[in-house]
C-alpha positions as CSV (number, residue, x, y, z in Angstrom):
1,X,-54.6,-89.6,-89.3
2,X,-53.8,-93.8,-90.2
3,X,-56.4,-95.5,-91.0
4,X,-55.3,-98.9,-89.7
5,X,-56.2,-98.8,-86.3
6,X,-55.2,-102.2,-83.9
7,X,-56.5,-102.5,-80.7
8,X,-56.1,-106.0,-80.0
9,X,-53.5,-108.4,-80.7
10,X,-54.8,-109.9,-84.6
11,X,-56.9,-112.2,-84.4
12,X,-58.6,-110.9,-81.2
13,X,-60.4,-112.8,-78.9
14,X,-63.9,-112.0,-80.4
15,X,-62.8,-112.4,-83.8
16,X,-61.3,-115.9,-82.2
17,X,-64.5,-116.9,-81.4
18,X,-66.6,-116.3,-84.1
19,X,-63.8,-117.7,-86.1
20,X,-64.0,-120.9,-84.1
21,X,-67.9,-121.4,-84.4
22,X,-67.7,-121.1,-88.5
23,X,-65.1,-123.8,-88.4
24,X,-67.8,-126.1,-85.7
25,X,-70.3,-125.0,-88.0
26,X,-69.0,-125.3,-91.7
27,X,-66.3,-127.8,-94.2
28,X,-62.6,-127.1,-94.5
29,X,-63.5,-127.0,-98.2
30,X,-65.2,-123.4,-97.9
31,X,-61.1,-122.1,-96.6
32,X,-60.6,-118.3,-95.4
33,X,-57.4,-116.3,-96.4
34,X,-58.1,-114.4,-93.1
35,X,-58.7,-115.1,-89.3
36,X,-60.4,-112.0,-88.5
37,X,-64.1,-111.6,-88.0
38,X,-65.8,-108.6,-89.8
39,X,-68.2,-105.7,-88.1
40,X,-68.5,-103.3,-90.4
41,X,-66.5,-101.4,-93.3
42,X,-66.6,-98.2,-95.3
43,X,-64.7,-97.1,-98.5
44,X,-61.2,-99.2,-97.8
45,X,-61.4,-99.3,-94.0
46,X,-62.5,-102.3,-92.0
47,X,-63.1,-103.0,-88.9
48,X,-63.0,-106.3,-87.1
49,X,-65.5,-107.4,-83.9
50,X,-62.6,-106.6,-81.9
51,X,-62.3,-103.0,-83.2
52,X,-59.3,-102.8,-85.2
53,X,-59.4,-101.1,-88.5
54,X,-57.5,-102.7,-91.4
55,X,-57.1,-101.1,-95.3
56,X,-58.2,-103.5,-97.5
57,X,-56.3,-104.7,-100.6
58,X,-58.6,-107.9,-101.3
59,X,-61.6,-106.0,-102.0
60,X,-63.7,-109.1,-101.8
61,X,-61.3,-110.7,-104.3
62,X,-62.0,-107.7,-106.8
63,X,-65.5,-107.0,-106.3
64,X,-65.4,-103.4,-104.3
65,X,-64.4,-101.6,-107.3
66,X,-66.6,-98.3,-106.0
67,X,-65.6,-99.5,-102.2
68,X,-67.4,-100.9,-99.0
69,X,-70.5,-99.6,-98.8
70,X,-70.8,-96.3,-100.8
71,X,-73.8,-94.3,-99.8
72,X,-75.8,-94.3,-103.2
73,X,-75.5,-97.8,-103.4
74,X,-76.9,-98.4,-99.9
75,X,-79.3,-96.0,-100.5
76,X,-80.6,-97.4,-103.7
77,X,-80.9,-101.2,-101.3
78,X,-82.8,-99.4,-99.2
79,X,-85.1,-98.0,-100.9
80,X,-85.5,-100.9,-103.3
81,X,-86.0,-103.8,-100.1
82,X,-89.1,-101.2,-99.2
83,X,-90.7,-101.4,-102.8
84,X,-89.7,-105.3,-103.8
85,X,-87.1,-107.4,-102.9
86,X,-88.3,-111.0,-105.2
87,X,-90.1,-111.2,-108.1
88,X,-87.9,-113.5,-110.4
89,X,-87.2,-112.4,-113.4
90,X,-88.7,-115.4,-115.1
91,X,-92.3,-114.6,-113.8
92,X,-92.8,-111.1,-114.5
93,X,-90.8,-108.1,-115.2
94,X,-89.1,-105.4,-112.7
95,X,-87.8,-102.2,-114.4
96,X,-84.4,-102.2,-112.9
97,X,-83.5,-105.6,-114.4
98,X,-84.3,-103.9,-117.8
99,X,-82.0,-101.1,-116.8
100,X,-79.5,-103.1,-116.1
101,X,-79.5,-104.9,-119.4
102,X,-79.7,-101.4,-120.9
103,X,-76.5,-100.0,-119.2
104,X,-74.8,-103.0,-120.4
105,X,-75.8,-103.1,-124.1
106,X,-74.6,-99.7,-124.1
107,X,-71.6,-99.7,-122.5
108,X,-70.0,-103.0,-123.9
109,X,-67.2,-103.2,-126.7
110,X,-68.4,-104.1,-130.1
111,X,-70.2,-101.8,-132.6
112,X,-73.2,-103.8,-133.2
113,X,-76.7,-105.0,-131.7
114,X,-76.4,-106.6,-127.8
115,X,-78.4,-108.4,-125.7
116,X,-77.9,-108.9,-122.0
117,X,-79.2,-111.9,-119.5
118,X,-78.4,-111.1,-115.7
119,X,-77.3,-114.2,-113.6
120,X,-76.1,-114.9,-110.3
121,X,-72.3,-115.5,-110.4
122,X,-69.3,-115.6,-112.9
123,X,-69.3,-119.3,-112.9
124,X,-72.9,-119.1,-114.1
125,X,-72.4,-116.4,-116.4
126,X,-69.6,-118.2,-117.8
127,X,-71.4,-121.6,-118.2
128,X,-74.4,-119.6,-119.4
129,X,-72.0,-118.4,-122.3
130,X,-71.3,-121.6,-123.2
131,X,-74.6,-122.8,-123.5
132,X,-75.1,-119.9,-125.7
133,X,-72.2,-120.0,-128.0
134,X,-73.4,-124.1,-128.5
135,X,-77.1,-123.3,-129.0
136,X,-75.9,-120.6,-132.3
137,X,-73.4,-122.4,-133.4
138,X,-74.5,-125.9,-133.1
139,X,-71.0,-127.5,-131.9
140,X,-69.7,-128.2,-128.6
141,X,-66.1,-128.1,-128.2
142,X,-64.8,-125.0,-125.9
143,X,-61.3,-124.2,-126.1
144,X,-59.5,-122.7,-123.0
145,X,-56.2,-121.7,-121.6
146,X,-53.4,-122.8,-119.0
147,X,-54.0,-120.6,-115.8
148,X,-57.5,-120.0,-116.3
149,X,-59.7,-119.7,-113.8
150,X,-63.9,-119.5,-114.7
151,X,-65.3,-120.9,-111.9
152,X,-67.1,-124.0,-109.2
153,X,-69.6,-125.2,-111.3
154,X,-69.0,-129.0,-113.0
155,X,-68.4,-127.4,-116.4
156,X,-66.5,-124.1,-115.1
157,X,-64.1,-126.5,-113.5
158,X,-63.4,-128.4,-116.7
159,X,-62.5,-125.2,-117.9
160,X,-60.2,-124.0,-114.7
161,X,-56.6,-124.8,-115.3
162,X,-55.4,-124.4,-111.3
163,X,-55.9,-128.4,-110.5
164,X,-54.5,-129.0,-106.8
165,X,-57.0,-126.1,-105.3
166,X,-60.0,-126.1,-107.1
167,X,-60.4,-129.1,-108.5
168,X,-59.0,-132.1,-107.2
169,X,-61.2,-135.0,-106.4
170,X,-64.2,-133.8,-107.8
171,X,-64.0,-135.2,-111.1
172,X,-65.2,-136.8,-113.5
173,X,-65.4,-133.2,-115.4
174,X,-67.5,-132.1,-118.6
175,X,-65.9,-133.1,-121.7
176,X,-65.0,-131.2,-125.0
177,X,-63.0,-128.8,-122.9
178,X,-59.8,-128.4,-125.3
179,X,-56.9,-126.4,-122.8
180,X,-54.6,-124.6,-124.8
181,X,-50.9,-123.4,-123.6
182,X,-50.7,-119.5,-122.3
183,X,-47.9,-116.9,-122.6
184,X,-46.8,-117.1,-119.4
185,X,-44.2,-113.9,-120.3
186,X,-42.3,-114.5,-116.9
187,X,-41.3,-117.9,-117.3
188,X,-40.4,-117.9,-121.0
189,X,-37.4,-119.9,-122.0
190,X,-34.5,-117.8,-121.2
191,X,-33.1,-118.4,-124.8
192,X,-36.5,-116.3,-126.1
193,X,-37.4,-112.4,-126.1
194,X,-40.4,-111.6,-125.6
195,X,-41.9,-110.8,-129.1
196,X,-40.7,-114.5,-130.0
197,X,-42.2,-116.1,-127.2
198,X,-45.3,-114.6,-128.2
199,X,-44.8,-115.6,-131.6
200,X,-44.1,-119.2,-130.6
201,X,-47.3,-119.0,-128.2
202,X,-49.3,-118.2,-131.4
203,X,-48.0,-121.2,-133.6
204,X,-48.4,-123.4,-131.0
205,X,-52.4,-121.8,-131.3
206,X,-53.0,-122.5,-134.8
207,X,-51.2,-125.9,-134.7
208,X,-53.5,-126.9,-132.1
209,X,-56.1,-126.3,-134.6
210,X,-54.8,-129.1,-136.8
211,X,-53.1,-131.4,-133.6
212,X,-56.1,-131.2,-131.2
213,X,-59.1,-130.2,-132.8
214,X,-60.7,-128.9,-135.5
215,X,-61.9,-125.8,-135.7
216,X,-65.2,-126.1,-137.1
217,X,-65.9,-128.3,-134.3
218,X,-65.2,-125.2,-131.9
219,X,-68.1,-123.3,-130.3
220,X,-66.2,-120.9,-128.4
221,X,-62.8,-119.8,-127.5
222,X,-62.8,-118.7,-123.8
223,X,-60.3,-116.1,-122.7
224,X,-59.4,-113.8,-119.6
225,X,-58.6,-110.6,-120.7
226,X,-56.1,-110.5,-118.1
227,X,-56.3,-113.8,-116.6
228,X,-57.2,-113.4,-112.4
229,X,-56.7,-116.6,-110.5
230,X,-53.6,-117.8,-112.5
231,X,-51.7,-114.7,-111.7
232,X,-52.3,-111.2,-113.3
233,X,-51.5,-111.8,-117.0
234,X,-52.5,-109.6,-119.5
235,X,-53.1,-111.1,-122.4
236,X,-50.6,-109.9,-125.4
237,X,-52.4,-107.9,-128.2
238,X,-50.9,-109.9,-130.5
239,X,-51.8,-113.3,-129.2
240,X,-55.6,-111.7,-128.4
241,X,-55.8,-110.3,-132.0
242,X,-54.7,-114.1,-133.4
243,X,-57.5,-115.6,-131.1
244,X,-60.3,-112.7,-132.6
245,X,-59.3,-113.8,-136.2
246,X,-59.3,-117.3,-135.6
247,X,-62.8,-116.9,-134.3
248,X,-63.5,-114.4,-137.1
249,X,-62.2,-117.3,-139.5
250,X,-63.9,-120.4,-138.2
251,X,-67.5,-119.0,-137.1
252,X,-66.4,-119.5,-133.5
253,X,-67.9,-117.2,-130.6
254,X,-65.2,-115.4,-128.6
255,X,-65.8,-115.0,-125.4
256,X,-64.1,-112.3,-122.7
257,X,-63.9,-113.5,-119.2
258,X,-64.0,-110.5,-117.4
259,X,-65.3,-111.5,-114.1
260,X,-62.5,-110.4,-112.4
261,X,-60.6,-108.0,-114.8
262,X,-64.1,-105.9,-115.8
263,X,-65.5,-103.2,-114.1
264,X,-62.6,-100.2,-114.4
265,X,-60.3,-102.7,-112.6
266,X,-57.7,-102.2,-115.5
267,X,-58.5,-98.5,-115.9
268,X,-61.2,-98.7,-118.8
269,X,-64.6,-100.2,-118.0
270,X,-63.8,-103.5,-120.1
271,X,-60.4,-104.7,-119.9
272,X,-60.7,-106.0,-123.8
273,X,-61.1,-102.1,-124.1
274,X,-57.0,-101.6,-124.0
275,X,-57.2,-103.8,-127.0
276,X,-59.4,-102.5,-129.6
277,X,-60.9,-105.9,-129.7
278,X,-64.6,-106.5,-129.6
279,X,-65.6,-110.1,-127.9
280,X,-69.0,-112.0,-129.5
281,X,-69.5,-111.9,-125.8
282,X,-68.3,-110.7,-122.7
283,X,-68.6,-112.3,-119.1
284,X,-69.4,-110.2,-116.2
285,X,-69.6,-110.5,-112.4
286,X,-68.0,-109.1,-109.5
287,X,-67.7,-105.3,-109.0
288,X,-70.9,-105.0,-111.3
289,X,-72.7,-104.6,-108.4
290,X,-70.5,-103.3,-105.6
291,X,-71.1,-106.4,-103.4
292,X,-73.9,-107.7,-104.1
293,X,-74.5,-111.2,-106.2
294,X,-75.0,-110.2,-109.6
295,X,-73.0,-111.5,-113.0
296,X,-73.9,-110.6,-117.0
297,X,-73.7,-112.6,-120.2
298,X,-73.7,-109.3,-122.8
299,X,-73.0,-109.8,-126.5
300,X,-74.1,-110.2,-130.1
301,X,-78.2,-110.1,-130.6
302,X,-78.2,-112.9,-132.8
303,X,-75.8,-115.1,-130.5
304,X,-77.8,-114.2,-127.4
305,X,-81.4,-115.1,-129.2
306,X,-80.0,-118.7,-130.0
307,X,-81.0,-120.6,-126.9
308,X,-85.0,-121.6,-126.8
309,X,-86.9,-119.6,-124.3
310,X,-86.4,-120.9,-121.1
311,X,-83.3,-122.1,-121.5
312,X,-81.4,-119.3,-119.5
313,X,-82.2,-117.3,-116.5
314,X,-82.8,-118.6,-112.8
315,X,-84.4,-117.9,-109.9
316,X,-82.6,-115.3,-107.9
317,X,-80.8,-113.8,-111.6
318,X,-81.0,-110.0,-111.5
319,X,-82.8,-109.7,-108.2
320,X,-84.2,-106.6,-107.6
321,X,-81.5,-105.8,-104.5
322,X,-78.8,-106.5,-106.8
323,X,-80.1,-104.7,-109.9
324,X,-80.3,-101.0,-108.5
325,X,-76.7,-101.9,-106.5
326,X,-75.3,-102.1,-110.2
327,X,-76.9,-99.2,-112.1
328,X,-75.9,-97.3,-109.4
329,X,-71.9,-99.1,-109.7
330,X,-72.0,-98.9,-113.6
331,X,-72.8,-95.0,-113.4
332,X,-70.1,-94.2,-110.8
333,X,-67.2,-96.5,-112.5
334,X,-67.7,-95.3,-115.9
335,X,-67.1,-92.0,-115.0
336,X,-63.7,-91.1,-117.0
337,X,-62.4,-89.7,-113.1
338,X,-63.0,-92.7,-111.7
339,X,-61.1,-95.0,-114.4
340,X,-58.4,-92.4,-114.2
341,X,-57.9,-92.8,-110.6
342,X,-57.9,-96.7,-111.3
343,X,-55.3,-95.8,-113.6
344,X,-53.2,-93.9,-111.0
345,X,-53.4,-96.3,-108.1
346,X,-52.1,-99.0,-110.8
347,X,-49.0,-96.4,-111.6
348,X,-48.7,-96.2,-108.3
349,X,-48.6,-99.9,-107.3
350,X,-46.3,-100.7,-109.4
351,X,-43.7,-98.2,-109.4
352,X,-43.8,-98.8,-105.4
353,X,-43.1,-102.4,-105.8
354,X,-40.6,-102.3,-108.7
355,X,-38.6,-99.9,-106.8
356,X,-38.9,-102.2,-103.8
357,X,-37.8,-104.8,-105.7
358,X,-34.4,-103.2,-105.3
359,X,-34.2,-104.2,-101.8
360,X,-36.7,-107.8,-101.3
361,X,-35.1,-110.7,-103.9
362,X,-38.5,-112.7,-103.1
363,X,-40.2,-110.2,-105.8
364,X,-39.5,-111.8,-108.8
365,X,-41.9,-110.1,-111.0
366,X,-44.2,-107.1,-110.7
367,X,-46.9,-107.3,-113.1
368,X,-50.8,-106.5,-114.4
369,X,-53.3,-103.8,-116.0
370,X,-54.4,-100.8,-114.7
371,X,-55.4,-101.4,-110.9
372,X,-55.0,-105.6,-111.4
373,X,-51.8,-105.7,-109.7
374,X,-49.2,-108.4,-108.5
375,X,-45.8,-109.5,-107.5
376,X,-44.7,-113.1,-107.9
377,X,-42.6,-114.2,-105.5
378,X,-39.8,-116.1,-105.8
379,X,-36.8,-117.8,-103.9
380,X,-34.1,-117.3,-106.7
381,X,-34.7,-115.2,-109.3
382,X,-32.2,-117.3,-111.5
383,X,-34.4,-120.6,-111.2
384,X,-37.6,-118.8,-110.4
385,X,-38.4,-121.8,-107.7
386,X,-41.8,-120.6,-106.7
387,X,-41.6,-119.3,-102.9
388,X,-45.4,-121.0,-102.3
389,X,-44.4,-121.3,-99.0
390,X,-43.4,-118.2,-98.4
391,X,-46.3,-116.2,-99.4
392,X,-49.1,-117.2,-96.9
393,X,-46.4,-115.7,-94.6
394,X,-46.4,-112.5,-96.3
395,X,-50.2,-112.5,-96.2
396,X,-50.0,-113.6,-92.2
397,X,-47.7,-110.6,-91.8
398,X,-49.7,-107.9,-93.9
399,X,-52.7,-108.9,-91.5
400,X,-50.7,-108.9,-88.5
401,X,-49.6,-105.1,-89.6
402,X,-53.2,-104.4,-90.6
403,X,-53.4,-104.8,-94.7
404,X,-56.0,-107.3,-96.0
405,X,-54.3,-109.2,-98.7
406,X,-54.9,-112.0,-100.5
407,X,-53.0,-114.9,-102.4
408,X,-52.4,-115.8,-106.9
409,X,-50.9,-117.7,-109.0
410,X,-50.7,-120.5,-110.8
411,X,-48.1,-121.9,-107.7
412,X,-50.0,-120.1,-105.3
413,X,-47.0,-118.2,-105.1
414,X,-48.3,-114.4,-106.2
415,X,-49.5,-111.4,-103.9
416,X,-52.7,-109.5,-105.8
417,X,-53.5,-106.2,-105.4
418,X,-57.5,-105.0,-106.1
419,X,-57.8,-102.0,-103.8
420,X,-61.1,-100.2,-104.1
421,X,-60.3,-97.8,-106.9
422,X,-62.2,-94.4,-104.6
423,X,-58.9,-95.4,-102.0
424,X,-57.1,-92.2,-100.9
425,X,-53.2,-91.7,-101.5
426,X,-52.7,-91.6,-98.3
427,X,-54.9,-95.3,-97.5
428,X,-52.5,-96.1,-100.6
429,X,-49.4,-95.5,-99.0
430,X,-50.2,-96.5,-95.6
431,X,-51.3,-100.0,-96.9
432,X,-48.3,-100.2,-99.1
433,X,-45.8,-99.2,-96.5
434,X,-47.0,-102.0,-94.7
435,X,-47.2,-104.6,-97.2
436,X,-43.6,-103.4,-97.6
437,X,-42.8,-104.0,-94.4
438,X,-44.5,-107.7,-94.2
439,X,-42.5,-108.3,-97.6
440,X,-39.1,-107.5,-95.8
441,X,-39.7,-109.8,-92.7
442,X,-40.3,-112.8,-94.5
443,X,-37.4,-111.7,-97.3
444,X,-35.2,-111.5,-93.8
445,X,-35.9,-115.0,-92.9
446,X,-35.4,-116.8,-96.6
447,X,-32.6,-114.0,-98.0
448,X,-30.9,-113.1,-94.3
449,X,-27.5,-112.0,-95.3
450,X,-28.7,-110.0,-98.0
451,X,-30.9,-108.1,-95.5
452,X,-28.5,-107.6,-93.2
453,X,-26.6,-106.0,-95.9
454,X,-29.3,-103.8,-97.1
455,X,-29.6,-102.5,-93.0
């Protein structure tokens, strides 16, 4: 039996409504990729206040990892909201926020002594990094990359590369943020493989470290492992291993982003795991918890012991509620089944929408890690002319059809896939079959002789 389910037309008149109040009620600046009002949900499935039933391959913008509301996750709320629900981790000490460090110390890259300090989001975990990497190595400059995303807070947004969404008008921004180009593999110069573009991304690194600033000035060098917002890009080894060794060099913390790309999203627990590359510290957030608000700066002992007590931690970080949430998430996503379905579905995605690429010219690339899946859309695949009008159409027709999907890219021009990894084959076909479909109607109205040709 289908999962997707549609009752009503989409949005229906409940959802409408509901819809309607939270715009009364709330800013344009907090935007929804969706017009549909949510009930309830379970594994992949979710249904509306209307009750249709849609798949979902937005996952909470990659936090479901282990899937809406998995019984020993609820179970472990549950029973934890009965015992304590506040205590902050600043006045006393709750064993499950000790667990949780635990888990991660052992779990993380890196064959050396960790420490772990539980905050709220990635944008605090990744500010909280900084303030780390600047308390042991006494500098200040952070170096970061084109297409980066790390988050809403004044410093995070420095560091975010994506201007026109996230960041414009809110300046001024926190200086010493030094932004550094990306291999952007896709849109290489044509007159470059690959391997040289690579190369040429890499000389461009260590010039910067004469043109732009100096290296002993650097406190940390802040990557995505596979970057999220900007579009899906895994880093190349080669260019990763250049940044390790530059930090190795120069005494400079290295720091994994892997708020979005962590968490068996790429088919290993760490993304940086693919690499055989251990980070001084690694950035966590999202499907840590399976929902709920938790994020983790894990790393080095030493690095970690720099800042003066009371200099990290807040009020709600590693609440009780969130804490069980992730022992129970960590424990089911390190499982070696569960990365190997991650795996799977990420085989799967991608041979579905290289082979599809056949037919729709708006798919200009099919790219990612594991499960971290995307297509970048384009309107020529000569020029490579961004379709960033074109894709909120895909994700209006995917919704219409009963997919969830949600929007990438540097241009805002890329379709991201992060499916909860427990998804069935046959929720996985369904939901691609229709993305398929939503792909092919708005292909039909920029491309129409060519799909009249394929009919």
């Amino acid at each position: 039996m289908a999962t997707i389910q549609l009752v009503t037309e989409i949005p229906g008149p409940k959802s409408r409504e509901i819809v309607a109040r939270r715009e009364a009620a709330t800013p344009r600046g907090a935007a929804k990729a969706t017009t549909i009002a949510v009930a309830h949900a379970k594994g992949a499935a979710v249904t509306d206040v209307d009750g249709n039933t849609f798949l979902d391959f937005a996952g909470g913008i990659g936090v479901l990892a282990v899937g809406h509301t998995p019984e020993n996750v609820v179970s472990a709320i549950q029973d934890q909201a009965a015992k304590l629900i506040h205590m902050c981790a600043i006045v006393a000490t709750y064993e499950p926020y000790v667990q949780v460090a635990e888990l991660l110390n052992e779990i993380a890259p890196g064959d050396f002594a960790k420490k772990t300090v539980l905050l709220n989001s990635g944008s605090e975990a990744n500010e909280a990094a900084i303030n780390i990497a600047r308390s042991y190595t006494g500098r200040q400059a952070v170096v970061v990359f084109e297409n980066a995303y790390h988050g809403r807070t004044n410093l995070t947004l420095a560091m975010t590369s994506k201007y026109a969404l996230f960041k414009k008008g809110f300046g001024p921004f926190a200086p010493e943020i030094y932004r550094l180009a990306y291999p952007y593999l896709y849109r290489r110069p044509a007159v470059m493989t690959e391997e040289q573009y690579i190369d040429d991304s890499i000389a461009r690194l260590e010039h910067a470290m004469i043109a732009q600033i100096d290296p002993e000035s650097i406190a940390a060098i802040v990557i995505e492992t596979v970057q999220g917002e900007g579009g899906f890009h895994a880093t190349p080894p080669k260019f990763l291993a250049k940044i390790r060794e530059l930090c190795t060099r120069y005494g400079i913390v290295m720091i994994s982003d892997e708020v979005q790309c962590g968490f068996g999203r790429t088919g290993k627990v760490f993304a940086v795991e693919h690499y055989g590359i251990a980070p001084d510290l690694i950035v966590t957030a999202k499907s840590i918890a399976a929902g709920m608000p938790l994020a983790a700066v894990t790393g080095r002992a030493e690095m970690m012991d720099a800042p003066h007590p009371g200099g990290l931690g807040g009020t709600y970080s590693g609440n009780p509620l969130a804490c069980v949430a992730a022992i129970e998430a960590i424990n089911m996503i390190r499982q070696p089944e569960f990365l190997d379905r991650a795996a799977q579905i990420g085989e799967r995605i991608r041979t579905f929408m290289t082979d599809l690429a056949q037919e729709v010219e708006l798919i200009g690339d099919v790219r990612g890690l594991g499960a971290m899946m995307l297509v970048e859309l384009v309107l020529d695949r000569e020029t490579k002319e961004p379709a960033s009008a074109q894709t909120p159409l895909v994700v209006a027709e995917c919704m219409k059809r009963g997919v969830i999907c949600i929007r990438a890219g540097i241009y805002t021009n890329c379709l991201r896939f992060l499916p909860p990894l427990n998804m069935s084959d046959a929720e996985l076909e369904e939901g691609l079959a229709v993305i398929a479909d939503a792909l092919r109607a708005v292909n039909a109205q920029v491309h129409p002789a060519h799909q009249q040709a394929m009919a």
